[in-house]
N, CA, C and O atoms as CSV, one atom per row, in Angstrom:
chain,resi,resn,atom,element,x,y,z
A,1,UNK,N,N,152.607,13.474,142.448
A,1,UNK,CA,C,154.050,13.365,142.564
A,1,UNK,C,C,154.655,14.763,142.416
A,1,UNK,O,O,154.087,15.539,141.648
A,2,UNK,N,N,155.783,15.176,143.091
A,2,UNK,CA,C,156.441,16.147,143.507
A,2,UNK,C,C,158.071,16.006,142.808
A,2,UNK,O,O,158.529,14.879,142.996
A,3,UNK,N,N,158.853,16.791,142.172
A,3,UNK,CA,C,160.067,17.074,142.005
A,3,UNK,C,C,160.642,17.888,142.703
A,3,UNK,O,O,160.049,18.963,142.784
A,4,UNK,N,N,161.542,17.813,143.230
A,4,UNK,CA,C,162.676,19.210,143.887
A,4,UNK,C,C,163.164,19.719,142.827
A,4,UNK,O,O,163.576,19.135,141.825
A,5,UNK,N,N,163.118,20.809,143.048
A,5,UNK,CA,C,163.948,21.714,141.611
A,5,UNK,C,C,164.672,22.843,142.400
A,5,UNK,O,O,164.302,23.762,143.130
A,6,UNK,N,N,165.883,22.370,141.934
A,6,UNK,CA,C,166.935,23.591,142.394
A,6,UNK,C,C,166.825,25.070,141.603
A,6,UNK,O,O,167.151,26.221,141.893
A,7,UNK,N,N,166.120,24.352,140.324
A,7,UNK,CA,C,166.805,25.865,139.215
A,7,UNK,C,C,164.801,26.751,139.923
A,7,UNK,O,O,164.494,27.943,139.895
A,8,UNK,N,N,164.230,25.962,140.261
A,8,UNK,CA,C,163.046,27.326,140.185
A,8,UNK,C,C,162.996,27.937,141.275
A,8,UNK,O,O,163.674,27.464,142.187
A,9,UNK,N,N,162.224,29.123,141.535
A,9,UNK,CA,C,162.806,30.343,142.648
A,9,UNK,C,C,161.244,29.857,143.449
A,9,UNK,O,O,161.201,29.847,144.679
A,10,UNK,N,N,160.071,29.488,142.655
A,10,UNK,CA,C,158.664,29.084,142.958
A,10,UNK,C,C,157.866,27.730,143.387
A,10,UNK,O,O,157.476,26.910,142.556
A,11,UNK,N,N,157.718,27.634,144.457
A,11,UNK,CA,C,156.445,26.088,144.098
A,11,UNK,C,C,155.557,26.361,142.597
A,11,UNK,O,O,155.087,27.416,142.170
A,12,UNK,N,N,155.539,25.179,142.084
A,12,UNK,CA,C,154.197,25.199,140.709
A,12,UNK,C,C,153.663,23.956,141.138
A,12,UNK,O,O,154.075,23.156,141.977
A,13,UNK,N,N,152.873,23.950,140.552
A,13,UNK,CA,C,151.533,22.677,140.387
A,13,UNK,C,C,151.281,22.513,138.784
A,13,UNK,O,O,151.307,23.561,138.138
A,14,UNK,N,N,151.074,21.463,138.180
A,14,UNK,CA,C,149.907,21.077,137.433
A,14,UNK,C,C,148.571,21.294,137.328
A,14,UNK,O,O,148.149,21.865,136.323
A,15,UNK,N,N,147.698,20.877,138.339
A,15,UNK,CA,C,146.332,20.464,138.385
A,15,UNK,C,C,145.825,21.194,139.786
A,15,UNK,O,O,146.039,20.956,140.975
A,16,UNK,N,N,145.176,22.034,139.193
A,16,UNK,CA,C,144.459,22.774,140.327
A,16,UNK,C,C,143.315,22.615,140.807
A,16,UNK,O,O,142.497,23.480,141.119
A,17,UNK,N,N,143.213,21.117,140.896
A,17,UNK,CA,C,141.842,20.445,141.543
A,17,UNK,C,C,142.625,20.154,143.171
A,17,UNK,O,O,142.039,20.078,144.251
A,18,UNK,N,N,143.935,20.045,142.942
A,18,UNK,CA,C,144.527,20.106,144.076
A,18,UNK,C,C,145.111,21.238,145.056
A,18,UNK,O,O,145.893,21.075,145.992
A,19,UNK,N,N,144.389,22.702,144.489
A,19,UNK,CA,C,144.314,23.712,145.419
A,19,UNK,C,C,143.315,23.986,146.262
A,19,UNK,O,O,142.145,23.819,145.917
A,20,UNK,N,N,143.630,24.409,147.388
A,20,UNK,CA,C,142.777,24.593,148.380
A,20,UNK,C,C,142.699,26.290,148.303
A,20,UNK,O,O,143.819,26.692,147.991
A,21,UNK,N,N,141.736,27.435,148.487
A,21,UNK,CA,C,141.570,28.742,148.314
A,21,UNK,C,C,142.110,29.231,147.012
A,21,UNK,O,O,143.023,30.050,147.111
A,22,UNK,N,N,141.859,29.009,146.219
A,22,UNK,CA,C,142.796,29.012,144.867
A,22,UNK,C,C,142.229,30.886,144.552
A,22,UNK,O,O,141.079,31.285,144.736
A,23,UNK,N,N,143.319,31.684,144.093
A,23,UNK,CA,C,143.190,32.976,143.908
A,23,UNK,C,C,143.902,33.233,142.701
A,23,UNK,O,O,145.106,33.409,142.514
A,24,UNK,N,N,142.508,33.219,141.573
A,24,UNK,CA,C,143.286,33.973,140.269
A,24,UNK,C,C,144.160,35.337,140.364
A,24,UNK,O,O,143.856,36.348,140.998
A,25,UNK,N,N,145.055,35.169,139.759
A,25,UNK,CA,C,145.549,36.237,139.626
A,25,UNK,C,C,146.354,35.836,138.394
A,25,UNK,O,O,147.086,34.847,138.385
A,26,UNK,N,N,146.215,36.499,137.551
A,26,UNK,CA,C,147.199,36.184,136.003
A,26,UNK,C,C,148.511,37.838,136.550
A,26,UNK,O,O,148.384,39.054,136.687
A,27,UNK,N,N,149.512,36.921,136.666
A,27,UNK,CA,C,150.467,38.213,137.631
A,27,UNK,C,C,152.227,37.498,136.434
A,27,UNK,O,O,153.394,37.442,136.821
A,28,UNK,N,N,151.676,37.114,135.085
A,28,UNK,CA,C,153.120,37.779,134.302
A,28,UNK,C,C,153.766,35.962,134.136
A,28,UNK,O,O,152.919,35.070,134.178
A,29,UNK,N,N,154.192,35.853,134.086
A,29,UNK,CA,C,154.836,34.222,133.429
A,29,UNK,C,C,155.902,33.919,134.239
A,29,UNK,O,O,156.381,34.767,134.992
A,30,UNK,N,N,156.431,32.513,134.145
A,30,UNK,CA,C,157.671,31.779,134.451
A,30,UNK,C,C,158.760,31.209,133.307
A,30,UNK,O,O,158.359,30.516,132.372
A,31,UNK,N,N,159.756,31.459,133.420
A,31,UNK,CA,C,160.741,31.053,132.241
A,31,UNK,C,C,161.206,29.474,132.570
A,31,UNK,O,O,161.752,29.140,133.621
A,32,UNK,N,N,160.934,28.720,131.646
A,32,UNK,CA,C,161.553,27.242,131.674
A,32,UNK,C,C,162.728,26.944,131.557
A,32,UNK,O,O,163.428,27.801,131.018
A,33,UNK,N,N,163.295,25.855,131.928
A,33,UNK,CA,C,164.675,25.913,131.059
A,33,UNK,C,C,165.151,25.818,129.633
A,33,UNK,O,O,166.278,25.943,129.153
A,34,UNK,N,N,164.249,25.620,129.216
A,34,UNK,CA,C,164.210,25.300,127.595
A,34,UNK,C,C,163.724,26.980,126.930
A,34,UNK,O,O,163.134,27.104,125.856
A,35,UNK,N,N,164.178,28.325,127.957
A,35,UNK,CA,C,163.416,29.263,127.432
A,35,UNK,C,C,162.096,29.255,127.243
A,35,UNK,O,O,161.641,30.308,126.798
A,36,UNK,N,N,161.237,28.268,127.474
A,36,UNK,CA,C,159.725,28.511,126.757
A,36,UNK,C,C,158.789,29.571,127.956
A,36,UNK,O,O,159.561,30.384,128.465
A,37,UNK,N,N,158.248,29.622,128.151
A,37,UNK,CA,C,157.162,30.710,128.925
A,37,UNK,C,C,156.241,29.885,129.236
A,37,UNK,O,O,155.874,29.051,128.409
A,38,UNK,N,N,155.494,29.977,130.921
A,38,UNK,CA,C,154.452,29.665,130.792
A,38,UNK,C,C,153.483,30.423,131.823
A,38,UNK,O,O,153.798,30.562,133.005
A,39,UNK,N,N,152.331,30.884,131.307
A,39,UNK,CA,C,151.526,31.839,131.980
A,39,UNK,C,C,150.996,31.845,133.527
A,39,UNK,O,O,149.779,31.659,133.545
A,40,UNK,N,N,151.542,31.999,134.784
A,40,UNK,CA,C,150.924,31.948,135.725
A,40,UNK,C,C,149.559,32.726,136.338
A,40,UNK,O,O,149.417,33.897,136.691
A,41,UNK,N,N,148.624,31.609,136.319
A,41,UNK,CA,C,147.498,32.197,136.520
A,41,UNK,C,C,146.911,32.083,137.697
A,41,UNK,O,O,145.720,32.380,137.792
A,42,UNK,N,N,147.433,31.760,138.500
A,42,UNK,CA,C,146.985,32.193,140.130
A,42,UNK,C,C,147.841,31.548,141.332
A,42,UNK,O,O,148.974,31.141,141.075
A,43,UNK,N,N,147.397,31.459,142.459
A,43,UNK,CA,C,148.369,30.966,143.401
A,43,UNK,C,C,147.559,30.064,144.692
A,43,UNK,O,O,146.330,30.130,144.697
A,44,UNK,N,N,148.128,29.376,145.585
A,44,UNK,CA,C,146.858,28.845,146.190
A,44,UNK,C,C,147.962,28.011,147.235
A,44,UNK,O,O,149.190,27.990,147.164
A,45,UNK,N,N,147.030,27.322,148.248
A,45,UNK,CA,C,148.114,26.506,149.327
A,45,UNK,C,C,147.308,24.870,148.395
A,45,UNK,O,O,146.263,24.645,147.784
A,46,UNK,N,N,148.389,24.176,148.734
A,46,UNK,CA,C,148.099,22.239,148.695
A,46,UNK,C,C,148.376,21.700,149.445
A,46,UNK,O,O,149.536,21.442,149.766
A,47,UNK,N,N,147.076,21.247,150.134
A,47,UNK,CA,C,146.662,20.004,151.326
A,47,UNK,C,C,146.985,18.432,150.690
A,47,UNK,O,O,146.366,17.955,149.738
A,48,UNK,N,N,148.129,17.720,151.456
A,48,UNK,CA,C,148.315,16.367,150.786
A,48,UNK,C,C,148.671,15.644,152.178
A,48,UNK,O,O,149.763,15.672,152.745
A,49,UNK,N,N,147.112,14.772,152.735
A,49,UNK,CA,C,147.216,14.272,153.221
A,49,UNK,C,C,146.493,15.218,155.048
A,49,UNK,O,O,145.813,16.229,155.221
A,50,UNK,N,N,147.190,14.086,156.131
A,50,UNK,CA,C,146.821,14.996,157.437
A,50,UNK,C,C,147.756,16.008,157.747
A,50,UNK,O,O,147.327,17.121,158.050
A,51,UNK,N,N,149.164,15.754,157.712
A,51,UNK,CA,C,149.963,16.648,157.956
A,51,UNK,C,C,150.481,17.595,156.680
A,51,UNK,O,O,150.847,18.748,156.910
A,52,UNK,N,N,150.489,17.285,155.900
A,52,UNK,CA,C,151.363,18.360,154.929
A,52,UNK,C,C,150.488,18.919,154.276
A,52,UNK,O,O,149.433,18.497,153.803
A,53,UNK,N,N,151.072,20.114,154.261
A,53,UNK,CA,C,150.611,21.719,153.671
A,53,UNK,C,C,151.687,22.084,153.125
A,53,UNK,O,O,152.779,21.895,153.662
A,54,UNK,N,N,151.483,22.873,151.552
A,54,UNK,CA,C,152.526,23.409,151.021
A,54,UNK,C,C,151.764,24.848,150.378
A,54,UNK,O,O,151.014,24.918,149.404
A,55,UNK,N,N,152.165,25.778,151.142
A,55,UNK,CA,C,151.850,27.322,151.089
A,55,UNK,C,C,152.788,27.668,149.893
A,55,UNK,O,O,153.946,27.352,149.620
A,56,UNK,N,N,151.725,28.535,149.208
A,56,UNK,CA,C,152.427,29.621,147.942
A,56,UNK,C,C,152.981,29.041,147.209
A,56,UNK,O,O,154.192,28.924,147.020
A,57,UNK,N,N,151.489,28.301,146.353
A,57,UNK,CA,C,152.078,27.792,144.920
A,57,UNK,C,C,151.376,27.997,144.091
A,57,UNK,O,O,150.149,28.093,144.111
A,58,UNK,N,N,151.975,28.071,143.401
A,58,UNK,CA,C,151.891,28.748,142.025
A,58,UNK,C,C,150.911,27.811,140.610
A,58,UNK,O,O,151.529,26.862,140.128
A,59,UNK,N,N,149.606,28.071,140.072
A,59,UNK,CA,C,149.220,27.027,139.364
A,59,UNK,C,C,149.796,28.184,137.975
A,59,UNK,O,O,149.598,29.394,137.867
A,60,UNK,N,N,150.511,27.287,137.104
A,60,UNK,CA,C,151.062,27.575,136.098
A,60,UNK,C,C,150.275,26.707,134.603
A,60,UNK,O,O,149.926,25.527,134.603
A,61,UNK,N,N,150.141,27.703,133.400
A,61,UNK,CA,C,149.706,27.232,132.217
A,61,UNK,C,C,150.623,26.331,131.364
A,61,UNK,O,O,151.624,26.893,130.921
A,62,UNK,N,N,150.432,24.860,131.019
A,62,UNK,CA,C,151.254,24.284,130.182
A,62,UNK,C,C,152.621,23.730,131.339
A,62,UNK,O,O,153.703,23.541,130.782
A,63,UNK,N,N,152.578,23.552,132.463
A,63,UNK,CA,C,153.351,22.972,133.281
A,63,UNK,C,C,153.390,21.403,133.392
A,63,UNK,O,O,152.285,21.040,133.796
A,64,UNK,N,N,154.000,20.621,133.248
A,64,UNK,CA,C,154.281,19.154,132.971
A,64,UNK,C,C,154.323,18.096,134.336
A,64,UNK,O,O,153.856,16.981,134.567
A,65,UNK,N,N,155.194,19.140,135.139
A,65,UNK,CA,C,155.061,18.296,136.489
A,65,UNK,C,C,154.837,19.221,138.020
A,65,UNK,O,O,154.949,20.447,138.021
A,66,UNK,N,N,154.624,18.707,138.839
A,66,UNK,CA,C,154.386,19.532,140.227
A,66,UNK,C,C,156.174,19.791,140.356
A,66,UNK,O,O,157.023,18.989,139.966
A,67,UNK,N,N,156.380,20.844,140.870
A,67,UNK,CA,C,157.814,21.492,141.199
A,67,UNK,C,C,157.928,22.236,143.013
A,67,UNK,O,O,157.411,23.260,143.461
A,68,UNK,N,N,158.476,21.601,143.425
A,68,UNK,CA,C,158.499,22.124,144.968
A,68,UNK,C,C,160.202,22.798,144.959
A,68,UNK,O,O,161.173,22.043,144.903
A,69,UNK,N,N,160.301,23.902,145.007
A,69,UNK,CA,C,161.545,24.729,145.045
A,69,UNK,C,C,162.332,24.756,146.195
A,69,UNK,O,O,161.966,25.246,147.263
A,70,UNK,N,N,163.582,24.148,145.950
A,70,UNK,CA,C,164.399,23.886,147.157
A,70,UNK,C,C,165.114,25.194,147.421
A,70,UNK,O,O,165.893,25.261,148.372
A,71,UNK,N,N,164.897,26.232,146.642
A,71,UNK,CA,C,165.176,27.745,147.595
A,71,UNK,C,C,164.080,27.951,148.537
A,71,UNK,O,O,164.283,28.172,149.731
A,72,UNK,N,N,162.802,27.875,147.958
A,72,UNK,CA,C,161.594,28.136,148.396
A,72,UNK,C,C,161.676,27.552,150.122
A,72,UNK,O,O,161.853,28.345,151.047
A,73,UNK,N,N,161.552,26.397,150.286
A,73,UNK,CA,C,161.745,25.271,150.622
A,73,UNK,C,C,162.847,25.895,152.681
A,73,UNK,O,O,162.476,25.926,153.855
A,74,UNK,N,N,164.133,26.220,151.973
A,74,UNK,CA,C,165.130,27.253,152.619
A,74,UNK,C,C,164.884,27.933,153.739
A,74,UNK,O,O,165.173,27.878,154.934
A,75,UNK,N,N,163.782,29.107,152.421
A,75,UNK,CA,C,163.441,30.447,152.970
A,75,UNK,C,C,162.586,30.430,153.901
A,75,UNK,O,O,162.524,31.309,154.761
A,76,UNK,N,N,161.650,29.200,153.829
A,76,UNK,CA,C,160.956,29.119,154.770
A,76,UNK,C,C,161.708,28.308,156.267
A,76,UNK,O,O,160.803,27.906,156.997
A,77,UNK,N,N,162.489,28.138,156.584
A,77,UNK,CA,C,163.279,27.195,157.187
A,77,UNK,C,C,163.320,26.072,157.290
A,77,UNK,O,O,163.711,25.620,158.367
A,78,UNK,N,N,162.998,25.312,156.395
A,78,UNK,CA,C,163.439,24.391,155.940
A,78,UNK,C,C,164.932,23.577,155.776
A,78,UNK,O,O,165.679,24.183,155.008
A,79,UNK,N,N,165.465,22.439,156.291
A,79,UNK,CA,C,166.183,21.980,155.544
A,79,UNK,C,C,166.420,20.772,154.476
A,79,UNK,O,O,165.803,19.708,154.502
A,80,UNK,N,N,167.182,21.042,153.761
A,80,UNK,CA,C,166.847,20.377,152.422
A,80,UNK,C,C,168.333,19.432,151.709
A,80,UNK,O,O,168.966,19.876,150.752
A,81,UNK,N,N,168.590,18.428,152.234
A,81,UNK,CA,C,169.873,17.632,152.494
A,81,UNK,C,C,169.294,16.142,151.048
A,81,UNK,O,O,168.586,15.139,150.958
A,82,UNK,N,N,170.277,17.051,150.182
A,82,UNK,CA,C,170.566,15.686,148.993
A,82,UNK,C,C,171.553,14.851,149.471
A,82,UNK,O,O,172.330,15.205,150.358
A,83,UNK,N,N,171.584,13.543,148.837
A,83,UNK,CA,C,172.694,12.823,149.197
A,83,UNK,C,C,172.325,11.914,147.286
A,83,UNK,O,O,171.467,12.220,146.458
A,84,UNK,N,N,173.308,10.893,147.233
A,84,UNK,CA,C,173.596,10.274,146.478
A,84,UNK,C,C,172.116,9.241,145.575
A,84,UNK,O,O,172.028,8.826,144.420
A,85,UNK,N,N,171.240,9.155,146.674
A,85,UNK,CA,C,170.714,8.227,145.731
A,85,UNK,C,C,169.075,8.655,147.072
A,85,UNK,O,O,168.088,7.927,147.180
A,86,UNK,N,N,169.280,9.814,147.767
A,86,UNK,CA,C,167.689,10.157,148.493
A,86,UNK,C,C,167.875,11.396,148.907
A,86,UNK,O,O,169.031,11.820,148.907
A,87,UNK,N,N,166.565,12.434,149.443
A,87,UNK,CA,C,166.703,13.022,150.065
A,87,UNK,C,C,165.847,13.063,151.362
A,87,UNK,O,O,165.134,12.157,151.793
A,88,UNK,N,N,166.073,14.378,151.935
A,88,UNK,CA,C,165.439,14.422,153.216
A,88,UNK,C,C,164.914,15.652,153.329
A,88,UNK,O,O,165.056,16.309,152.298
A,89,UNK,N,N,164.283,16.281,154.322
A,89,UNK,CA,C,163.372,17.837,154.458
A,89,UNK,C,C,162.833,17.878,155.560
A,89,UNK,O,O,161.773,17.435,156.001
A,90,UNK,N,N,164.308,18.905,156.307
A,90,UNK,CA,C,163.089,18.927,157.849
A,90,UNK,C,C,163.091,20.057,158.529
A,90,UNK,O,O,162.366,20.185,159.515
């Protein structure tokens, strides 16, 4: 399971049994909203399913849920349309 998160600038993951090319790199931390820190220790793409791929994410230490960044999301051209009670991404 996946959250949209407006406040993070990054894709994160949980569980990095679900990276595909996974590349340590311990490259400095992420700030929570609660202030706490948590150590990012590498980066990698996630295969979910036949069609979807989600490039440049981030496996983070002590992370609670998968986070897909609706800047992120944007930049790549993406669009990313909340409404009241769903969203959409195309």
């Amino acid at each position: 399971m996946w959250y949209l998160d407006s406040g993070c600038s990054r894709h994160m993951i949980v569980d990095k049994r679900k990276l595909k090319n996974f590349k340590r790199k311990e490259q400095g931390f992420v700030t929570y909203g609660d202030n706490k820190k948590g150590k990012i220790l590498g980066n990698s793409d996630v295969e979910g399913g036949d069609t979807l791929e989600i490039k440049d994410v981030l496996f983070v230490e002590g992370l609670k849920h998968n986070l897909l960044s609706i800047s992120q999301l944007c930049d790549k051209g993406f669009k990313v349309i909340l409404e009241s009670d769903y969203c959409t991404i195309h």
